[in-house]
TIDREN-602191 format. One line per field, with one value per residue: x, y, z of N, C-alpha, C in turn. Coordinates in steps of 0.1 Angstrom, whole numbers, plus 5000, padded with zeros to 4 digits. Atoms other than C-alpha are relative to their C-alpha. Layout:
BEGIN
n_xx	[X,...]
n_yy	[Y,...]
n_zz	[Z,...]
ca_xx	[X,...]
ca_yy	[Y,...]
ca_zz	[Z,...]
c_xx	[X,...]
c_yy	[Y,...]
c_zz	[Z,...]
***
This chain:
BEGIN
n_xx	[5010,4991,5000,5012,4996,5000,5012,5012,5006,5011,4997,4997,5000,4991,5002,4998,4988,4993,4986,4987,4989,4987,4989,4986,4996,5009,4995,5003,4996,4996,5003,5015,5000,4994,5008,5013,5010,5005,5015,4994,5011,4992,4990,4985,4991,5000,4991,4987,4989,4996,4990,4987,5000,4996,5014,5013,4993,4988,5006,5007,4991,4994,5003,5008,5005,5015,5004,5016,5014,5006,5015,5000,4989,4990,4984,5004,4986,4994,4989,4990,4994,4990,4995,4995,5007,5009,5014,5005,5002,4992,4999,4995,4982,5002,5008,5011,5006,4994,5007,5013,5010,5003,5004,5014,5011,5001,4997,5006,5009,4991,5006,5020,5010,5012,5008,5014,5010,5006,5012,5014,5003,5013,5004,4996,4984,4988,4987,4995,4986,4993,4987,4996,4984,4987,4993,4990,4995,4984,5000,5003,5006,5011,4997,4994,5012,5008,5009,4999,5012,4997,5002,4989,4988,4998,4998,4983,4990,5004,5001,5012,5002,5000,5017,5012,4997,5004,5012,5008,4992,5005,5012,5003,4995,5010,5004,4995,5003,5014,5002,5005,4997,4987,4992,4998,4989,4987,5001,5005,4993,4986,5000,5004,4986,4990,5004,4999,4985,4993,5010,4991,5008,5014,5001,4995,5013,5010,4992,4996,5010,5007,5013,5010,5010,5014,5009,5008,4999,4997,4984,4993,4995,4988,4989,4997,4993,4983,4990,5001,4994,5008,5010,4998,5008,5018,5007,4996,5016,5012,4998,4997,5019,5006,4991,5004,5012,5008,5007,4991,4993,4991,5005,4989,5001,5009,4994,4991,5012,5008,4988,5005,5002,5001,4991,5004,5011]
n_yy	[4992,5000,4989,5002,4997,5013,5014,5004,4996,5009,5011,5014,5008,5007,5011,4997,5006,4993,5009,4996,5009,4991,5011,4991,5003,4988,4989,4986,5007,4990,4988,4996,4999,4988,4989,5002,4997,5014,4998,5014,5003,5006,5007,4998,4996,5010,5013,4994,4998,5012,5011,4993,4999,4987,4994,4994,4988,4998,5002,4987,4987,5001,5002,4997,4987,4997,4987,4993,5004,4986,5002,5005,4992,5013,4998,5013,5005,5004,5006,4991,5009,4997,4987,5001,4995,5002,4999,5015,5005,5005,5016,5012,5002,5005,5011,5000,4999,5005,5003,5007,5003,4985,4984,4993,5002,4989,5005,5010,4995,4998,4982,4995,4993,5005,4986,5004,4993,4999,5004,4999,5014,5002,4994,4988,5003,5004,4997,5011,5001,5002,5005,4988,5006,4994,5000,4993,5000,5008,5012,5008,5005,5002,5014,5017,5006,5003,4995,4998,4991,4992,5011,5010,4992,4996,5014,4997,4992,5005,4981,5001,5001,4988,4990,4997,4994,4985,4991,4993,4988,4988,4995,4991,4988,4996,4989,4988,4989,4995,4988,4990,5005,4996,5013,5007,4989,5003,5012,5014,5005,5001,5015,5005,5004,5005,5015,5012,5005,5003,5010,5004,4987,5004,5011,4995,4986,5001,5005,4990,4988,5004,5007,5006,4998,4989,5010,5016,5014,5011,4996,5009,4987,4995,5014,4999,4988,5003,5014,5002,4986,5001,4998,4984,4992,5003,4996,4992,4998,4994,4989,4994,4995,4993,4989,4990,4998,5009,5008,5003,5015,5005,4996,4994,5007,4994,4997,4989,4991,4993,4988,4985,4995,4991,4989,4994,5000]
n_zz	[5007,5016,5009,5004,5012,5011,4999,5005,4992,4999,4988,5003,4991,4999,5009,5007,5008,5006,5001,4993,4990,5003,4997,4998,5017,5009,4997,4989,4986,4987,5006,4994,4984,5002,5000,4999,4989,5000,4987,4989,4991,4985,5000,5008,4988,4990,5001,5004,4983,4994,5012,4994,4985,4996,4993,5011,4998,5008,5014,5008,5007,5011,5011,5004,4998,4997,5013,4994,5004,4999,5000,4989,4989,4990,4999,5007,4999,5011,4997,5008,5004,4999,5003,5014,5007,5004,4990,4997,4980,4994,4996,5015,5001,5010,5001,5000,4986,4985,4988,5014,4993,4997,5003,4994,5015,5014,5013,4999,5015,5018,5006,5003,4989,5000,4996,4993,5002,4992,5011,4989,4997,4998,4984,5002,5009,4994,5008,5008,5004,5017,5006,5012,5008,4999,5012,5004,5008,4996,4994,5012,4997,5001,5015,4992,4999,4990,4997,4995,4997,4989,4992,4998,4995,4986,4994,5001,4994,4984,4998,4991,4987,4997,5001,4994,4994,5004,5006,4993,5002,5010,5001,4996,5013,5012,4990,5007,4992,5005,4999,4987,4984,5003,4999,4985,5000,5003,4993,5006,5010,4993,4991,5011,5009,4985,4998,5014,5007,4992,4985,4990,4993,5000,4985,4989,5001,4993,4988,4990,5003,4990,5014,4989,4989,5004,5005,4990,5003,4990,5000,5007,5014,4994,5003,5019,5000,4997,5007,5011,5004,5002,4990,4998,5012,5004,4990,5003,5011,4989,4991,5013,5001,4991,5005,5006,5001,5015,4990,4988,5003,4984,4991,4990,4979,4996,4993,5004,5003,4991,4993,5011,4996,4989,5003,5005,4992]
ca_xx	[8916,8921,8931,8889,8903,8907,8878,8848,8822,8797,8786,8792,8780,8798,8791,8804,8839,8869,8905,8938,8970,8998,9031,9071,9072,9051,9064,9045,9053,9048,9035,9003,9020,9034,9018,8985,8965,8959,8929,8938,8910,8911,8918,8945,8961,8954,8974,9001,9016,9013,9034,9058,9055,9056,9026,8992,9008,9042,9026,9002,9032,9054,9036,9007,8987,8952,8930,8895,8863,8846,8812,8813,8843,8859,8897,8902,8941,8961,8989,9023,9040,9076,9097,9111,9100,9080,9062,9066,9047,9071,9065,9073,9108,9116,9107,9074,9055,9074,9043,9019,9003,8993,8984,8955,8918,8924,8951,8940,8913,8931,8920,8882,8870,8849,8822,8793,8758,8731,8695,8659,8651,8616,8621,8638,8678,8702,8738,8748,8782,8794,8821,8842,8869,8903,8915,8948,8964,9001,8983,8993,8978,8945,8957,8966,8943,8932,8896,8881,8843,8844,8835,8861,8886,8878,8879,8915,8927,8915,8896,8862,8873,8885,8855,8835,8859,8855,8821,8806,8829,8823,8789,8794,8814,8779,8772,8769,8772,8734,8732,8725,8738,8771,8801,8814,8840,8877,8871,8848,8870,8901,8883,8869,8906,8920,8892,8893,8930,8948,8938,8971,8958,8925,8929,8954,8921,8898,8918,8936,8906,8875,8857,8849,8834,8812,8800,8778,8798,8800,8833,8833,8836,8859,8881,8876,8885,8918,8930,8918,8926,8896,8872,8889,8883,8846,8842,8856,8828,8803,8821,8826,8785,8781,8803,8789,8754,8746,8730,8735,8754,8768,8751,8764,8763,8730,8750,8769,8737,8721,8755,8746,8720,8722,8747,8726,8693]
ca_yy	[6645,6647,6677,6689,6701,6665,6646,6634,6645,6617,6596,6558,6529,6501,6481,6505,6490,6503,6489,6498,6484,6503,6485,6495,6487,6515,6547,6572,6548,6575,6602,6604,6610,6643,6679,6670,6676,6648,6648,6628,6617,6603,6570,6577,6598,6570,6544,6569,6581,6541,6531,6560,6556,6589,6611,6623,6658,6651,6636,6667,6694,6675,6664,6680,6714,6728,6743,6757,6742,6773,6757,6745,6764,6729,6727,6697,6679,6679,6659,6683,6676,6680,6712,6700,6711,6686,6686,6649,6629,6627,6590,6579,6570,6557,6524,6533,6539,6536,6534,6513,6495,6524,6546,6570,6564,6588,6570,6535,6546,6560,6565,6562,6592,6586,6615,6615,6635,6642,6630,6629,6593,6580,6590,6619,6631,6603,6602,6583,6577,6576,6571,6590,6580,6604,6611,6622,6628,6613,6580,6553,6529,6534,6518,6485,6458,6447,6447,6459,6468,6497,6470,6447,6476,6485,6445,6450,6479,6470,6506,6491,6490,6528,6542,6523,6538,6574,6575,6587,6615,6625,6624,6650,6671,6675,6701,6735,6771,6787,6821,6848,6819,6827,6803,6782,6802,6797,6770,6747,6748,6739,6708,6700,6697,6681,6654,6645,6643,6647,6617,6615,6652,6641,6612,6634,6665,6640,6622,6652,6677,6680,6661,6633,6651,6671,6641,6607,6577,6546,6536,6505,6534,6550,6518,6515,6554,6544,6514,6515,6538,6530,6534,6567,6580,6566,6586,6615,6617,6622,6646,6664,6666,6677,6703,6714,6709,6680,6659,6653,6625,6630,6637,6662,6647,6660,6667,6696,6706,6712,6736,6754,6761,6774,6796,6811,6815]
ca_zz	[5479,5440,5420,5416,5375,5363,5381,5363,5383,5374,5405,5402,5420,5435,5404,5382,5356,5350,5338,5359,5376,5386,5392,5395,5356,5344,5335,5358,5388,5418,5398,5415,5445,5435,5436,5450,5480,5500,5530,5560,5581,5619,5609,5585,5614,5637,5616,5600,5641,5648,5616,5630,5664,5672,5690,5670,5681,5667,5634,5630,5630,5612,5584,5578,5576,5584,5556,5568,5550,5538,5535,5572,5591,5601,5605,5578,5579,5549,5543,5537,5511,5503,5494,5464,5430,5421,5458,5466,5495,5523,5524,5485,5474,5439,5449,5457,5494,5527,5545,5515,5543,5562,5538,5538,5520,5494,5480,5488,5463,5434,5407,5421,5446,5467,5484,5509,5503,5523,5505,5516,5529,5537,5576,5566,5554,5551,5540,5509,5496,5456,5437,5405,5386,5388,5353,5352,5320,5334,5347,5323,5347,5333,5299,5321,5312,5342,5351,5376,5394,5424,5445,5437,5437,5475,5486,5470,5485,5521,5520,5539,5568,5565,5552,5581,5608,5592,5586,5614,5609,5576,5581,5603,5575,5557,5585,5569,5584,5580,5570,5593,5622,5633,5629,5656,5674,5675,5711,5694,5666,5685,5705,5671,5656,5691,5693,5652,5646,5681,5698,5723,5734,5731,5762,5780,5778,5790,5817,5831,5829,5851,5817,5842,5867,5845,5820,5830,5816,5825,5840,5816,5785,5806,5804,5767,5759,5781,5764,5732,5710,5685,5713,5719,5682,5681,5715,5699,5672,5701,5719,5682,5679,5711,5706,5677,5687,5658,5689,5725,5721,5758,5792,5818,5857,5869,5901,5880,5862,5895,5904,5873,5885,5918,5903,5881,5910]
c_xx	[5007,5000,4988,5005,4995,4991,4988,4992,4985,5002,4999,4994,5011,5001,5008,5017,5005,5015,5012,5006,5010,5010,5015,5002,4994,5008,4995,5000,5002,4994,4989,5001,5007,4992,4985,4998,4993,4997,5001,4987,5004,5005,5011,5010,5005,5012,5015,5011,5001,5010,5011,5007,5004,4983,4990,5005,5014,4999,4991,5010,5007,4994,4989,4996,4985,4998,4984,4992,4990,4980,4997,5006,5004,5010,5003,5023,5001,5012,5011,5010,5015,5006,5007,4989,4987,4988,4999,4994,5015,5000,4999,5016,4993,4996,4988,4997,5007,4992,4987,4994,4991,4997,4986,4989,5005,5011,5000,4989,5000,4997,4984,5001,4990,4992,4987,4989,4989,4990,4990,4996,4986,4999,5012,5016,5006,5010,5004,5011,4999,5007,5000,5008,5009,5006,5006,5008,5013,4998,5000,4992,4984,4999,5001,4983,4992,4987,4994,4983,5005,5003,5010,5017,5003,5002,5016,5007,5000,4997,4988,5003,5006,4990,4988,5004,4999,4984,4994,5005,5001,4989,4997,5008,4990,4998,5006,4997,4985,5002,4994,5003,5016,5007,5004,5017,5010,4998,4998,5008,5012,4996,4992,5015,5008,4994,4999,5011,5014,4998,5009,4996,4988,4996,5006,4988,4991,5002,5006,4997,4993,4991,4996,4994,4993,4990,4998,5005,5007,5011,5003,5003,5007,5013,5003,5012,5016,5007,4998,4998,4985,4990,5002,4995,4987,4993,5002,4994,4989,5003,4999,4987,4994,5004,4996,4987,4993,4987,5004,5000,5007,4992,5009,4994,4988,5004,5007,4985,4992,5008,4996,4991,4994,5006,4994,4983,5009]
c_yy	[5004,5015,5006,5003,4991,4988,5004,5003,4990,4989,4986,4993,4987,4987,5007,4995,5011,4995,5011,4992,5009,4991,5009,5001,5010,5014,5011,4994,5014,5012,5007,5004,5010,5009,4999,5001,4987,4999,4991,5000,4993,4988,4998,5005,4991,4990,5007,5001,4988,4997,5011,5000,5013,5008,5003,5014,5001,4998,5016,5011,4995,4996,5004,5016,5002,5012,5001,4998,5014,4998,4995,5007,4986,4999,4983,5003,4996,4995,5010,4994,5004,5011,5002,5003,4992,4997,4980,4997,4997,4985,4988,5001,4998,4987,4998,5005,4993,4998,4993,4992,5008,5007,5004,4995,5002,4987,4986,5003,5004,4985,5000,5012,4998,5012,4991,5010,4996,5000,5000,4979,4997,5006,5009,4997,4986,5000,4989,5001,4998,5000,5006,4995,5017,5001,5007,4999,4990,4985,4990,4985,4994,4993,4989,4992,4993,5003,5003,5003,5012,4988,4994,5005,5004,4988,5004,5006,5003,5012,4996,5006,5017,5010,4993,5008,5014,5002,5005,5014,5005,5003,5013,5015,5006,5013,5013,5015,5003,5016,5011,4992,5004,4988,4997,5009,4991,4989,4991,4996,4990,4989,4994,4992,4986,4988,4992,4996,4998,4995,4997,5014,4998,4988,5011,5014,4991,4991,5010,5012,4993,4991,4993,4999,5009,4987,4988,4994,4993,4996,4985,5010,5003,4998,4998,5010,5000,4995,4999,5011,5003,5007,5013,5008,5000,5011,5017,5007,5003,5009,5010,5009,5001,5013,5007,5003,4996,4992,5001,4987,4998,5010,5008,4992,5013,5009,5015,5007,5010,5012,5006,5012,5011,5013,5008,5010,5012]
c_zz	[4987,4999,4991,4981,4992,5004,4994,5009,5000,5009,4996,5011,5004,4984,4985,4996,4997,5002,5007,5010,4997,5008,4998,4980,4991,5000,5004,5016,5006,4999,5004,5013,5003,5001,5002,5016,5006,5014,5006,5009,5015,5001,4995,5010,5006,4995,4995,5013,5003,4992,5003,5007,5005,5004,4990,4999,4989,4985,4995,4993,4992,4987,4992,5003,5000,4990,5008,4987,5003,4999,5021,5012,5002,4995,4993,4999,4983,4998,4996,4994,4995,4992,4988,4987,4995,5014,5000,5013,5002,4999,4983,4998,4980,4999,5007,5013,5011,5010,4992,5013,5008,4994,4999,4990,4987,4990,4995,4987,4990,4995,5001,5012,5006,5009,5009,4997,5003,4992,5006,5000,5002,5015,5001,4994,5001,4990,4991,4992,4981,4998,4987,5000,4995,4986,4998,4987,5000,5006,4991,5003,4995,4985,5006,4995,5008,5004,5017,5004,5016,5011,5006,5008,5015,5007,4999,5005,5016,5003,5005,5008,5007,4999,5012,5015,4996,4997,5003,5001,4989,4996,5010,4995,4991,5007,4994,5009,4996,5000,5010,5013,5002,5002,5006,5002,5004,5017,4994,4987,5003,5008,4986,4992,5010,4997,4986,4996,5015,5009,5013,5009,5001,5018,5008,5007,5011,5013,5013,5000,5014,4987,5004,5010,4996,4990,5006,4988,5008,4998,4991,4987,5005,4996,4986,4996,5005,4996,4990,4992,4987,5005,5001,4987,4999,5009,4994,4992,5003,4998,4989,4995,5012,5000,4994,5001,4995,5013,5015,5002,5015,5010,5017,5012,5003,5015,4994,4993,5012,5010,4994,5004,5010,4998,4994,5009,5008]
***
């Protein structure tokens, strides 16, 4: 997530041009990877604790922090960044990115931004994505004459395939508190955080819980959710908008319904 100060705020399409190449030869090599604010999403998580090897748990406390989305209330992951003055990512050196294949949208997309917003469709809202160009004063990159369309630039920086694994999930970031409703309390927040960014707590919740003997899936999802870690995030995006109430994306066992309500008779 850029520094909002120095972005353009005009939306772009995938067609829209613009020159930049950043290389070790330039003199703000890294610079962008200083004093900034930088919004980790579930698959960024997902591939940063694999390129670690270390838990979603152990990745969250060490390297990141939770800021609260004041339009929404949702507990949004930021990456933390180092203690020194100028605030470097943990994961740049002087010769560049220790984890450049792995790293997260945001900076896979430098210097475009990219945003989602919620529109009126012919059969009602739907969500449509844009694009903004990052204009930092210290980026000499954007002198480089390299050309470039958005388009081309996302082919390049192999950022599809992260925006189609997040999307379901930041379509469910449009979601805004309503006035006079009250905001989702500190539980749903807390299995909101668990199932978007702590997916090793997220299996161990729904494995060594009663979670399969209150919801109806089938035991080939089951199997999925167990072995694939994927399948586990995608399932996570339900449970997320059931949670908060966007859909019922998941069915309790009619067997437990019909406990409810004896209990309540």
């Amino acid at each position: 997530m850029p520094n909002m100060d120095v972005v353009t705020p005009t939306k772009l399409d995938l067609n829209a041009k613009f020159k930049f190449r950043c290389h070790k030869g330039i003199r703000c090599f890294t610079k962008c990877c200083s004093n900034i604010e930088i919004f980790l999403m579930p698959y960024d998580i997902l591939r940063l604790k694999n390129r670690l090897k270390i838990s979603s748990g152990h990745f969250l406390s060490k390297y990141t922090y939770m800021k609260i989305d004041d339009k929404s209330s949702h507990p949004h992951v930021m990456l933390k960044m180092s203690d020194d003055k100028e605030r470097k990512c943990p994961f740049v050196t002087p010769e560049g990115c220790t984890i450049y294949t792995d790293r997260p949208a945001g900076c896979r997309y430098y210097p475009i931004g990219q945003g989602t917003l919620k529109v009126a469709g012919k059969d009602g809202p739907e969500d449509e994505e844009f694009y903004f160009f990052i204009n930092e004063p210290h980026c000499l990159g954007l002198e480089e004459n390299k050309s470039w369309t958005i388009e081309s630039w996302r082919i390049d920086q192999e950022v599809q395939l992260y925006d189609e694994m997040n999307r379901d999930w930041k379509a469910i970031q449009l979601r805004r508190n309503l006035l006079g409703q009250p905001e989702p309390d500190e539980k749903k927040l807390q299995q909101f955080y668990m199932a978007s960014y702590d997916m090793d707590n997220f299996r161990k919740f729904i494995f060594d819980s009663r979670f399969l003997e209150v919801f109806d899936l089938k035991e080939e999802e089951i199997e999925k959710i167990r072995t694939d870690e994927i399948e586990l995030m995608k399932f996570g995006f339900r449970y997320i908008k059931y949670v908060m109430m966007l859909d019922q994306s998941l069915k309790i066992k009619d067997s437990v319904l019909q406990e409810r309500a004896k209990k309540k008779d």
